[in-house]
C-alpha positions as a LaTeX table, in Angstrom:
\begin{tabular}{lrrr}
\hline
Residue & $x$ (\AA) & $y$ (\AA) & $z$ (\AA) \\
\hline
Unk1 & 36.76 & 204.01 & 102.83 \\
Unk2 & 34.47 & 206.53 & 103.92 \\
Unk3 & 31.20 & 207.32 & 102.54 \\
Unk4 & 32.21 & 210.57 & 100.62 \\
Unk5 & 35.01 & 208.71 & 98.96 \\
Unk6 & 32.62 & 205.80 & 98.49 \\
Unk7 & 30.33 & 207.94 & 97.09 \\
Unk8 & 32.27 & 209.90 & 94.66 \\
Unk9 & 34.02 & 206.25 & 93.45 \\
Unk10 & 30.21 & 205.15 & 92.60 \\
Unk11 & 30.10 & 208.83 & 90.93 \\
Unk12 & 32.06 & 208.73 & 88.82 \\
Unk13 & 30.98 & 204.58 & 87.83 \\
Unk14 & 28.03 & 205.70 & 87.00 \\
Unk15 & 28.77 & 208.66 & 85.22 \\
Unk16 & 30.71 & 206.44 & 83.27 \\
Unk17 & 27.28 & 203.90 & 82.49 \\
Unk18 & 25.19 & 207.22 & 81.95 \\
Unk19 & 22.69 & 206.64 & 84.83 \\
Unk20 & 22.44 & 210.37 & 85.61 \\
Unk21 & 19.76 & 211.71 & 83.20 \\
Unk22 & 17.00 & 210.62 & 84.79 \\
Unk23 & 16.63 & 213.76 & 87.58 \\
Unk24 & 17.88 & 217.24 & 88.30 \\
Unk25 & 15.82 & 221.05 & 87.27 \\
Unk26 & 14.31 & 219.94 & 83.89 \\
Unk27 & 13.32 & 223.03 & 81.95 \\
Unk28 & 15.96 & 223.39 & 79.38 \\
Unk29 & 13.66 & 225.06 & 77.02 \\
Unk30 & 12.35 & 228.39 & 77.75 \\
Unk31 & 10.03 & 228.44 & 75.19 \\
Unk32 & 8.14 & 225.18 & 76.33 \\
Unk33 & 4.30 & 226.58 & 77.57 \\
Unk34 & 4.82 & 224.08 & 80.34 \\
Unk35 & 7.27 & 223.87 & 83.72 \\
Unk36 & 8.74 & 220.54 & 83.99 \\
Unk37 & 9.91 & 219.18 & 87.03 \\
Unk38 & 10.84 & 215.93 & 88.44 \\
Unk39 & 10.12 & 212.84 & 90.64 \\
Unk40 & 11.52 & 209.61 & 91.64 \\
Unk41 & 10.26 & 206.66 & 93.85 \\
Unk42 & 11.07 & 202.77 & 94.25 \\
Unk43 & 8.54 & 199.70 & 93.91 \\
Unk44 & 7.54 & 196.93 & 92.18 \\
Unk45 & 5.93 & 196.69 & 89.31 \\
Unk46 & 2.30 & 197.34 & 91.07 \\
Unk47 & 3.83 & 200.76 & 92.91 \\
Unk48 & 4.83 & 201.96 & 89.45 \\
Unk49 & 1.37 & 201.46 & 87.60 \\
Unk50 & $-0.57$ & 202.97 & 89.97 \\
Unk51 & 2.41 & 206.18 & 90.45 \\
Unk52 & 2.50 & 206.40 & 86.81 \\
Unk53 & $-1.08$ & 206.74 & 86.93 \\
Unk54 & $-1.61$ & 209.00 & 89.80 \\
Unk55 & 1.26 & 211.55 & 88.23 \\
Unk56 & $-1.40$ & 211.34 & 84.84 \\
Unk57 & $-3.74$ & 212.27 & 87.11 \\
Unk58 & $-2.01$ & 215.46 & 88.38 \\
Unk59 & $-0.57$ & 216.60 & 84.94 \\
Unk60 & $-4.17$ & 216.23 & 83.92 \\
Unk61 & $-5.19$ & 218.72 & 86.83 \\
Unk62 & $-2.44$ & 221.08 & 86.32 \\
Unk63 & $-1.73$ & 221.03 & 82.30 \\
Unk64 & 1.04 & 223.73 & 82.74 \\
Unk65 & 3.47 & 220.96 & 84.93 \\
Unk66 & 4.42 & 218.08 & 83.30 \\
Unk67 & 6.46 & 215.82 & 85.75 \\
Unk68 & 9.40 & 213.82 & 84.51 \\
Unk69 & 9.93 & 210.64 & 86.55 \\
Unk70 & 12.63 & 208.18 & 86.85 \\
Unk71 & 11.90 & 205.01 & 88.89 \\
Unk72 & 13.17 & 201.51 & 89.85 \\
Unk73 & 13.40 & 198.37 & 92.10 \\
Unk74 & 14.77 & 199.03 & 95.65 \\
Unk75 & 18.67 & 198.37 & 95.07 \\
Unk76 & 19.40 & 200.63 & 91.89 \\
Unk77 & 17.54 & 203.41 & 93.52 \\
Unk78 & 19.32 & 203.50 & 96.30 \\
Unk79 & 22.93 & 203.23 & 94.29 \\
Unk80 & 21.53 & 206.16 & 91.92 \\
Unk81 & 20.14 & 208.07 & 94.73 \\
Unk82 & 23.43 & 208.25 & 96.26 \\
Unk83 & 24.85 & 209.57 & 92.77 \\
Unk84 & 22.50 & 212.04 & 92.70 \\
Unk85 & 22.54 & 213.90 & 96.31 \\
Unk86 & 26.47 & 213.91 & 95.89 \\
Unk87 & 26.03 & 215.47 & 92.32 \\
Unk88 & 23.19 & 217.63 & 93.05 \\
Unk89 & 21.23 & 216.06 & 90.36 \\
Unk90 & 18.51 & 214.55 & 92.09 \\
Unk91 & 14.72 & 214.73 & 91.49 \\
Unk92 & 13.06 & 217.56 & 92.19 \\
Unk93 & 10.51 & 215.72 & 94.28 \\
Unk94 & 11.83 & 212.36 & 95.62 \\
Unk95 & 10.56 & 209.20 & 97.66 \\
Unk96 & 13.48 & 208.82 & 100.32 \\
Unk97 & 14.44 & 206.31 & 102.69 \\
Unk98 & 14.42 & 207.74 & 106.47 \\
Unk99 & 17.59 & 206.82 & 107.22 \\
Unk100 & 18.69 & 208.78 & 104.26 \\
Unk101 & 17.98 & 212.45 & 106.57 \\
Unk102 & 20.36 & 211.25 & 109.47 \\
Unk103 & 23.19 & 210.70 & 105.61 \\
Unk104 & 22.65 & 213.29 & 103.74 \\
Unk105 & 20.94 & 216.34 & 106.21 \\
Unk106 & 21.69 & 215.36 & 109.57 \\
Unk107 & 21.63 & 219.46 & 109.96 \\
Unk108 & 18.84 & 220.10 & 107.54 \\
Unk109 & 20.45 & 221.62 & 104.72 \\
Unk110 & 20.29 & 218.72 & 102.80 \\
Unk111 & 16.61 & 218.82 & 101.59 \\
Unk112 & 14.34 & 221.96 & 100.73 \\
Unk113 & 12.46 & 223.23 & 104.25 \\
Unk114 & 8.90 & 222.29 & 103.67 \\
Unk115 & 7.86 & 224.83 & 106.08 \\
Unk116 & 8.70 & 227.25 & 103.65 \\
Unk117 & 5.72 & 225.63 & 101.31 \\
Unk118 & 3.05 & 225.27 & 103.63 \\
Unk119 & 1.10 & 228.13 & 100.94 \\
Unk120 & 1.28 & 224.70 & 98.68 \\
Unk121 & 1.12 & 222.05 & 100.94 \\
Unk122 & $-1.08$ & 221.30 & 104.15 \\
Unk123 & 0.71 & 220.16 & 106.93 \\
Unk124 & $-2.49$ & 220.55 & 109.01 \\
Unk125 & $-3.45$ & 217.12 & 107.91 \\
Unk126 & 0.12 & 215.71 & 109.61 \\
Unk127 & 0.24 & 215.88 & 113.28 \\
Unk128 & 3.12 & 217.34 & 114.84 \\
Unk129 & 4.00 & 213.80 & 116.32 \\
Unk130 & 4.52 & 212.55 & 112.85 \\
Unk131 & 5.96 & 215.75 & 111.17 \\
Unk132 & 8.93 & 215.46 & 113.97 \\
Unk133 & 10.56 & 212.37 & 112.16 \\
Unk134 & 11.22 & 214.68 & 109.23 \\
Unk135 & 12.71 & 217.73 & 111.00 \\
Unk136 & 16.59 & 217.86 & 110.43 \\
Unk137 & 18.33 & 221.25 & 112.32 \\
Unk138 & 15.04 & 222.92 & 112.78 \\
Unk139 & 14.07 & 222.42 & 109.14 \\
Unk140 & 11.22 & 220.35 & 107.87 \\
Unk141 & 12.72 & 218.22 & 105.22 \\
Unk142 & 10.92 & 215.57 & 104.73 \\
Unk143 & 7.07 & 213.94 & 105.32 \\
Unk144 & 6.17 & 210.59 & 106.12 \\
Unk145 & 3.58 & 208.94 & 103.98 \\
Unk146 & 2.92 & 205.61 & 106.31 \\
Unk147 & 4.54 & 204.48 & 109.41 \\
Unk148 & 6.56 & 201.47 & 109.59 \\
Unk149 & 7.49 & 198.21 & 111.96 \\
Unk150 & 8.90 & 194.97 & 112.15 \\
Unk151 & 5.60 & 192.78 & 112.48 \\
Unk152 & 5.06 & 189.18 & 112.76 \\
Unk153 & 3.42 & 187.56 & 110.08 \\
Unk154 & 1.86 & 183.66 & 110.89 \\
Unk155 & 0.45 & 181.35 & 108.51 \\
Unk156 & $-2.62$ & 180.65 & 110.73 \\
Unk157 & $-3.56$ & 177.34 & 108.16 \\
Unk158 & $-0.54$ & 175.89 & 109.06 \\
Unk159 & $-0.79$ & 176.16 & 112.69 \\
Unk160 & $-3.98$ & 175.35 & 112.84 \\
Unk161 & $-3.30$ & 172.13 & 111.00 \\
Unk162 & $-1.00$ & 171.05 & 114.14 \\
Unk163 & $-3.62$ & 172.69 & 116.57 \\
Unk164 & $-1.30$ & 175.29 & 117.78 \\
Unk165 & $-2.49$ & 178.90 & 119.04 \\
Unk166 & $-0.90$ & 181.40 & 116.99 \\
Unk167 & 2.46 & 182.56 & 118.86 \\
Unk168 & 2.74 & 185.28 & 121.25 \\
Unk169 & 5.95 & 184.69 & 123.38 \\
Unk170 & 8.99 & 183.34 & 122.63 \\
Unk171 & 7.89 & 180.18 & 124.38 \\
Unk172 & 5.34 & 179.17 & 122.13 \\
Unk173 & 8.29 & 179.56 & 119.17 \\
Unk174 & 10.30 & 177.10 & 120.54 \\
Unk175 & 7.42 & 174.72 & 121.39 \\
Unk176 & 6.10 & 174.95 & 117.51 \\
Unk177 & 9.41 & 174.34 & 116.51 \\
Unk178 & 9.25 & 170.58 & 118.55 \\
Unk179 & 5.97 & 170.25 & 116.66 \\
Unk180 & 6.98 & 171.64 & 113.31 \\
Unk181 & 10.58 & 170.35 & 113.02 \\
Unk182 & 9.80 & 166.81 & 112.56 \\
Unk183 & 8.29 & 167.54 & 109.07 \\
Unk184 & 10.87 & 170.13 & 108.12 \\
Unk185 & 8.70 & 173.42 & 109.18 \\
Unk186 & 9.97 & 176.30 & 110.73 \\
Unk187 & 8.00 & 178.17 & 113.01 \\
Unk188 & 9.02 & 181.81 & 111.47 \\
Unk189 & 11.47 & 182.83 & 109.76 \\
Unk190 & 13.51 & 186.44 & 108.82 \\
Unk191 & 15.88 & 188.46 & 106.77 \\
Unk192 & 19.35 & 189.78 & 108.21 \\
Unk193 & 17.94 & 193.00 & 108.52 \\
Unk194 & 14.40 & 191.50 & 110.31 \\
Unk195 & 16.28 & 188.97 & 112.07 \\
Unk196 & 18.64 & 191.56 & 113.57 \\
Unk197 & 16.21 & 193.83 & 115.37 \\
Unk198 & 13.95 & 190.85 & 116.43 \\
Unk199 & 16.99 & 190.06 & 118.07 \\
Unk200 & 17.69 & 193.35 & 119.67 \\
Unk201 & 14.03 & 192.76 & 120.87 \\
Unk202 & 14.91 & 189.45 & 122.92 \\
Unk203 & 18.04 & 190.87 & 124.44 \\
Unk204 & 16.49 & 194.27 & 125.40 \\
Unk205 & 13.66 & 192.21 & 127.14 \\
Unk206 & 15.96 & 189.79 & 128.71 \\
Unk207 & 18.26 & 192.76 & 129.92 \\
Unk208 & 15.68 & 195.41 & 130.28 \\
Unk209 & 18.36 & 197.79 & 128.40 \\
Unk210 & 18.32 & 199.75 & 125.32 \\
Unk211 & 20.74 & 198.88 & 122.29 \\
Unk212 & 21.37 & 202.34 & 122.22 \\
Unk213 & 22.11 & 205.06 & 124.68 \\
Unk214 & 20.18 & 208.96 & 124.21 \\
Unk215 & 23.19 & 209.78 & 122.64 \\
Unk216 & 22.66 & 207.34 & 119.80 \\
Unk217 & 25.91 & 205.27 & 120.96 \\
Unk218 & 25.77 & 201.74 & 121.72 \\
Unk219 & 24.78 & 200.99 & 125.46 \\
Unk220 & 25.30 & 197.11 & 125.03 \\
Unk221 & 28.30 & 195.87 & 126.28 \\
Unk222 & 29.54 & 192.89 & 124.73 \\
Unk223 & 28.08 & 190.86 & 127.50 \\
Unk224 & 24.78 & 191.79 & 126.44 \\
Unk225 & 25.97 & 191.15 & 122.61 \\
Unk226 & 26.73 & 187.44 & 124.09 \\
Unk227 & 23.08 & 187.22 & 125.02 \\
Unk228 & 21.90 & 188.12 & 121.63 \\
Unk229 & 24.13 & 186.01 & 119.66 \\
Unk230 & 23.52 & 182.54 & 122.09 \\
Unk231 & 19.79 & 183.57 & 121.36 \\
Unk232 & 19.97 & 183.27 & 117.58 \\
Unk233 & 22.13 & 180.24 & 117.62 \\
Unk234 & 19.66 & 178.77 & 120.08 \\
Unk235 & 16.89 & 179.82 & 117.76 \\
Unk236 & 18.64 & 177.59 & 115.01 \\
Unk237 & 19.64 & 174.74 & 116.38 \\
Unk238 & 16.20 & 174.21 & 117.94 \\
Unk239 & 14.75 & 175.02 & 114.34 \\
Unk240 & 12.68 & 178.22 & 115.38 \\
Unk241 & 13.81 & 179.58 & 112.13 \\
Unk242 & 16.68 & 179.07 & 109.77 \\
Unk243 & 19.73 & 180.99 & 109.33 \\
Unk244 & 19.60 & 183.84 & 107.53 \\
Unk245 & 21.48 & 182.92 & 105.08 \\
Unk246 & 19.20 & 180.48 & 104.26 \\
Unk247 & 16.63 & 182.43 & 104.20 \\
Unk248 & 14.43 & 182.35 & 100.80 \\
Unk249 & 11.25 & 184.59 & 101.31 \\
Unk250 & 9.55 & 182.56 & 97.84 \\
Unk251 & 9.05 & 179.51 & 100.56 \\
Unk252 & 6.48 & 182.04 & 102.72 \\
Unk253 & 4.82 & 180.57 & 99.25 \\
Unk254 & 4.40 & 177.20 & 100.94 \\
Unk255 & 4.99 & 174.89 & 103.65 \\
Unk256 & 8.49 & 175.30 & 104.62 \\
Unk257 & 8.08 & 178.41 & 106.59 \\
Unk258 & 4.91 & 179.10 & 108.92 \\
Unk259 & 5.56 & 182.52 & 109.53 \\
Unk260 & 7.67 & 185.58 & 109.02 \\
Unk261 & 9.12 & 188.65 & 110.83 \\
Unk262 & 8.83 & 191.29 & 108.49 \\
Unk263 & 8.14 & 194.80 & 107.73 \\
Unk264 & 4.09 & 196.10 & 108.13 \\
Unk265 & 4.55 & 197.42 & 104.25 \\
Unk266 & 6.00 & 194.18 & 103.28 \\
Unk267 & 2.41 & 192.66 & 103.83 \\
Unk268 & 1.27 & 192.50 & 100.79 \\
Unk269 & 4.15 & 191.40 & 98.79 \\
Unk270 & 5.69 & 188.79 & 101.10 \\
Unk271 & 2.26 & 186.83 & 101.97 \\
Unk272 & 0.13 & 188.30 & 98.96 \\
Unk273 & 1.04 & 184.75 & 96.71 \\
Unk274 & 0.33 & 182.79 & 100.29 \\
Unk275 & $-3.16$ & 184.36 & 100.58 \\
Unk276 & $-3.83$ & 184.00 & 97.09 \\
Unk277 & $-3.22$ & 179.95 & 97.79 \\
Unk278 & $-6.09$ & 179.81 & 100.06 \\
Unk279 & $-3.62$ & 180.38 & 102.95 \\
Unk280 & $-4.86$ & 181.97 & 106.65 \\
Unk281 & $-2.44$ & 185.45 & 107.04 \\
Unk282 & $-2.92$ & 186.52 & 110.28 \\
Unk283 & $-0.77$ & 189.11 & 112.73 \\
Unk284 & 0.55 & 187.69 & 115.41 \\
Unk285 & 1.00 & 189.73 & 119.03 \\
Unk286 & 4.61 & 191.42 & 119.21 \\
Unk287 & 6.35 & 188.59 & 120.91 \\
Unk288 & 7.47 & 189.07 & 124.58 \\
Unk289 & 8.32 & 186.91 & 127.17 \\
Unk290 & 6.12 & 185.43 & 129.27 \\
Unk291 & 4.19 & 187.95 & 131.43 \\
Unk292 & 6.10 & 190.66 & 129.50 \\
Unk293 & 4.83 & 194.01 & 128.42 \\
Unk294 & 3.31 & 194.64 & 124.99 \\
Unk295 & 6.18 & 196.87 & 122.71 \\
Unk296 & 9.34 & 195.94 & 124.67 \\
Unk297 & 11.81 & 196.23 & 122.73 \\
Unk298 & 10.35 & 196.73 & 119.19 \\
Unk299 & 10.89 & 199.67 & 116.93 \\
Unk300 & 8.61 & 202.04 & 114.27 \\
Unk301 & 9.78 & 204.64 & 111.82 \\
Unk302 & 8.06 & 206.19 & 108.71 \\
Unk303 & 7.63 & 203.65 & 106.05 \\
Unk304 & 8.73 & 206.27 & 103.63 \\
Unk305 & 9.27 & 209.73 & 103.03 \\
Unk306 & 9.21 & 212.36 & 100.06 \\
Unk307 & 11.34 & 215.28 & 100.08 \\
Unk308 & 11.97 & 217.89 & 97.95 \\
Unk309 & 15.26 & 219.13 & 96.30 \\
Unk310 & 17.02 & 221.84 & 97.91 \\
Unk311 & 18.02 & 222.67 & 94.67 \\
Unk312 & 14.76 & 222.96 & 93.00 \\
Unk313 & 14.13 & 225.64 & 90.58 \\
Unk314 & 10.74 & 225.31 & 90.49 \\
Unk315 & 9.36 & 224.90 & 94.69 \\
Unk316 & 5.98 & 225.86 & 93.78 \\
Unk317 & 4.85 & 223.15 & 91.59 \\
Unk318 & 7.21 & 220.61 & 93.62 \\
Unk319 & 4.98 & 221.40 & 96.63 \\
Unk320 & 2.16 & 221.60 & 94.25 \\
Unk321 & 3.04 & 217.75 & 93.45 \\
Unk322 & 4.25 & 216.72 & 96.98 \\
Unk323 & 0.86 & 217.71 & 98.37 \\
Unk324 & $-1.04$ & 215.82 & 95.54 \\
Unk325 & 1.10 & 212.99 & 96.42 \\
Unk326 & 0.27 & 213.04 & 100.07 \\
Unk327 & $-3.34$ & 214.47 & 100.46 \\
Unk328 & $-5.42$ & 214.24 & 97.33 \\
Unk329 & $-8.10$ & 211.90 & 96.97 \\
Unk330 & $-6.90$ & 210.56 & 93.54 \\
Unk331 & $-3.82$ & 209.96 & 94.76 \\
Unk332 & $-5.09$ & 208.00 & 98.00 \\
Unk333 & $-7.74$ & 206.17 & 96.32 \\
Unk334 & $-4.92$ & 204.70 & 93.91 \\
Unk335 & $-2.14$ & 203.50 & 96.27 \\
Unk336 & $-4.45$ & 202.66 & 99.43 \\
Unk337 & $-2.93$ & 200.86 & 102.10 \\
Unk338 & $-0.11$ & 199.55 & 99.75 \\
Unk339 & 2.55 & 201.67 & 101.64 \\
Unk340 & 0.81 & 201.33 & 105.03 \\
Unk341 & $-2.28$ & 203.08 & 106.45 \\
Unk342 & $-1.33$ & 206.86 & 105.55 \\
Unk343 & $-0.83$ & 209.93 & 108.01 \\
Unk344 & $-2.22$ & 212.56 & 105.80 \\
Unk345 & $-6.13$ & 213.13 & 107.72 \\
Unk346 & $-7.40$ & 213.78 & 103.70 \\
Unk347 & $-6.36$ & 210.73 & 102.68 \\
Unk348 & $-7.50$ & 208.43 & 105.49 \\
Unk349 & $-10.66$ & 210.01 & 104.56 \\
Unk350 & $-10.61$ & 209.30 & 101.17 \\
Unk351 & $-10.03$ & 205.49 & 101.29 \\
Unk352 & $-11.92$ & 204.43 & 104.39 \\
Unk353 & $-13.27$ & 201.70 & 102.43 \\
Unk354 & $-10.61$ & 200.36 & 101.71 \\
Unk355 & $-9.19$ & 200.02 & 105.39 \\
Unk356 & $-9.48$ & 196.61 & 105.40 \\
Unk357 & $-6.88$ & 193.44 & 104.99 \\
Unk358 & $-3.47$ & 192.22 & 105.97 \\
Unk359 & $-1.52$ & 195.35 & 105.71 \\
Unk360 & $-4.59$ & 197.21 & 107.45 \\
Unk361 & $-3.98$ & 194.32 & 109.94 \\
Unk362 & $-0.54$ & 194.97 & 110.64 \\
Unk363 & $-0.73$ & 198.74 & 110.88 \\
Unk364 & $-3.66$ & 198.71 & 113.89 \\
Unk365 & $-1.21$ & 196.07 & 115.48 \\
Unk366 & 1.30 & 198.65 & 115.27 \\
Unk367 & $-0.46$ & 201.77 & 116.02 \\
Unk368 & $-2.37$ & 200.12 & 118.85 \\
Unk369 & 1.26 & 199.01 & 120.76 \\
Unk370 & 3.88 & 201.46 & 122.45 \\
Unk371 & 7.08 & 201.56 & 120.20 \\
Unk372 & 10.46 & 203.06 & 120.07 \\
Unk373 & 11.46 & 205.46 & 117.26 \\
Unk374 & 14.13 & 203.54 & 115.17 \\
Unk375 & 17.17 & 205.45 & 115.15 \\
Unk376 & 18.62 & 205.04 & 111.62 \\
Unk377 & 22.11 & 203.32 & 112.99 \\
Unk378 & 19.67 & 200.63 & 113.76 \\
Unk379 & 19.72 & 199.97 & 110.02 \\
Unk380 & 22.97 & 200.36 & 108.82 \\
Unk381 & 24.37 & 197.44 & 106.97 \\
Unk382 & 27.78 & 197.13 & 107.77 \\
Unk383 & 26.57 & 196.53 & 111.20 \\
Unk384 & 24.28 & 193.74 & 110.55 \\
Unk385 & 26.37 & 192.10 & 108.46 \\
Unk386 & 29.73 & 192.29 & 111.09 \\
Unk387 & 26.95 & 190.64 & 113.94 \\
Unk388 & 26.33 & 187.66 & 111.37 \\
Unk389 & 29.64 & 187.44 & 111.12 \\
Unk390 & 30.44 & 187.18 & 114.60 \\
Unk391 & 27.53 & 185.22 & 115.15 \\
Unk392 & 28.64 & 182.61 & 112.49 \\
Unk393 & 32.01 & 181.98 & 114.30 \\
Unk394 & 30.02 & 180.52 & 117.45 \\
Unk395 & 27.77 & 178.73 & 115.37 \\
Unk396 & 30.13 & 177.01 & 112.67 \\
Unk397 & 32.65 & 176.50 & 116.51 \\
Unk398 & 35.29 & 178.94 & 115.31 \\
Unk399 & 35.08 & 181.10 & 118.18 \\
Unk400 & 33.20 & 181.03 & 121.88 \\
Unk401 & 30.33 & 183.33 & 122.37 \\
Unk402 & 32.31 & 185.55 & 124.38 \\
Unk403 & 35.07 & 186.00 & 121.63 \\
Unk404 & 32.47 & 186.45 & 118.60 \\
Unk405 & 30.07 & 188.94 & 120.71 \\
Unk406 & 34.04 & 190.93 & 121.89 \\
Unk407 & 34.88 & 190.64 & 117.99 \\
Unk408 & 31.54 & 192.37 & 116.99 \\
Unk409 & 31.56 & 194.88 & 120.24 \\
Unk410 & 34.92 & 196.11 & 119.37 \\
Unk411 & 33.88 & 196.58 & 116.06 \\
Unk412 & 31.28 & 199.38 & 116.56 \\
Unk413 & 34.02 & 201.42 & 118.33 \\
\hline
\end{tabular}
């Protein structure tokens, strides 16, 4: 099925359920002395309180707007906001995913051209290395709030407690594991999505090629698939980290797992219960082989974006909000480092005090090492979940590592 059918079957599902209030223009009422527009985003429960409160903030600074939001966890965002961009209904401002330009604006017309609202909102404070992951066909359609990588996360009090140096190649994983194993510790552990570009790390260091070609089509050639999926089952049987499907990210909690691969603005909310505990969070080095150079291999991208409705009836205050959002001090002071260290200059500014802590850790780890731009087919879940597939046949003995890494090759074609 293809994604417009898919998306028009979910449509018309949720259509049915009555999920589609929440966004599109909202000034039905001509009379009303105030403009309403929109705005959706995804977190937890600590994202919310501090959104909800920011958006106060603004409607308390510009009494003639009052903003409308609509907000959940990660998974029934993502289902609505796919309801909404194929019925035009979305939020007038909205937190997006970057992968989402490459879906729904890989020419730009997607999303409202923020160049058009630099009157409203300053793009001075955005260098032009960071507003070129939101350009789309020459338009500007999105910004980036925080920049984003895979990072690995160590609990430093449990390898300390077996007097091992915290990891740096993928040496000293396998000779924790021989350490660890006996008392039913892993080393690190990861998420399919985490596990599968630490694993496209490995095999572009062992091969010294790229996963993907300029192009954005696969360079690997199913020999080089064979690499990555010996890799992982050699990571598991040696008990470097579990399967994925075994993964359970509450156990970062205690002492089944001492570390993690995960994402820089997962910081706080994988390890914040660990840290809490009394347990030692540190950042580990990007892992490399031996001798190898810092950044082979691994991957950034903006955390997350916000974009504006190309259907907006009301651009001026949706600028008037995105630049609130991303540049005012109220708005930086509330959310902090919680989404990463941010690129707007103004609001670096306005919480350097509070550049401190795990997630501060993992950003300077970032910034401070050469990276890749993710391309958003890096991502895409059908394709992680077809190499675990494969993968699983060579583990479980169904197929030969040449067959399984052939089965998931000819399935990107």
């Amino acid at each position: 099925m293809n994604i417009t059918k898919a998306i028009a079957a979910l449509t018309s599902a949720v259509l049915a359920a009555g999920m589609l209030t929440a966004c599109g223009s909202s000034e039905k009422n001509e009379r009303k002395p105030q403009t309403e527009i929109s705005f959706s985003w995804w977190g937890n429960d600590k994202r919310n309180k501090y959104t909800i409160e920011a958006i106060e903030k603004f409607e308390e600074l510009h009494p003639d707007i009052k903003v409308n939001v609509s907000y959940s966890e990660w998974a029934g965002y993502e289902m609505r906001n796919k309801v909404w961009m194929i019925s035009d209904t979305e939020c007038d401002v909205m937190q997006i995913n970057y992968g989402w330009l490459s879906t729904y604006s890989d020419d730009g017309s997607g999303y409202f051209d923020i160049d058009a609202l630099e009157d409203s909102v300053k793009l001075d404070n955005f260098d032009e290395e960071v507003l070129k992951y939101g350009r789309r066909g020459g338009k500007l359609n999105a910004l980036p709030i925080a920049m984003n990588a895979m990072t690995v996360y160590i609990n430093k009090t449990i390898y300390d407690n077996y007097g091992l140096a915290v990891p740096a190649t993928w040496d000293d994983l396998f000779s924790a594991a021989k350490v660890m194993s006996k008392d039913g510790i892993y080393p690190l552990s990861a998420s399919s999505k985490s596990m599968w570009l630490y694993l496209i790390t490995y095999t572009e260091q062992a091969t010294g090629k790229k996963i993907l070609a300029d192009d954005g089509s696969f360079n690997f050639t199913a020999d080089d698939f064979r690499t990555m999926i010996e890799f992982y089952k050699k990571l598991v049987d040696e008990k470097v980290l579990p399967q994925v499907e075994y993964y359970e990210r509450l156990k970062l909690d205690g002492e089944e797992y001492a570390g993690s691969v995960a994402w820089v603005s997962d910081a706080n909310n994988y390890f914040g219960s660990a840290i809490d505990k009394g347990r030692e969070i540190v950042i580990a080095p990007y892992t490399t082989m031996a001798g190898g150079t810092a950044g082979e291999g691994w991957y950034a991208k903006p955390a997350t974006m916000y974009a504006v409705s190309k259907d907006t009836e009301h651009p001026d205050e949706a600028a008037m909000l995105l630049d609130f959002l991303l540049n005012s001090s109220e708005m930086a002071e509330l959310q902090g480092v919680e989404k990463g260290i941010p690129l707007s200059k103004s609001a670096q500014e306005a919480i350097s005090d509070q550049m401190r802590g795990l997630q501060y850790d993992a950003s300077q780890e970032m910034s401070g090492t050469p990276m890749t731009e993710l391309d958003p087919a890096l991502e895409n879940g059908d394709t992680i979940d077809a190499f675990f597939a494969a993968a699983n046949e060579y583990i479980f003995d169904k197929a030969s590592s040449a067959d399984a890494a052939k089965s998931f090759y000819d399935s990107l074609k």
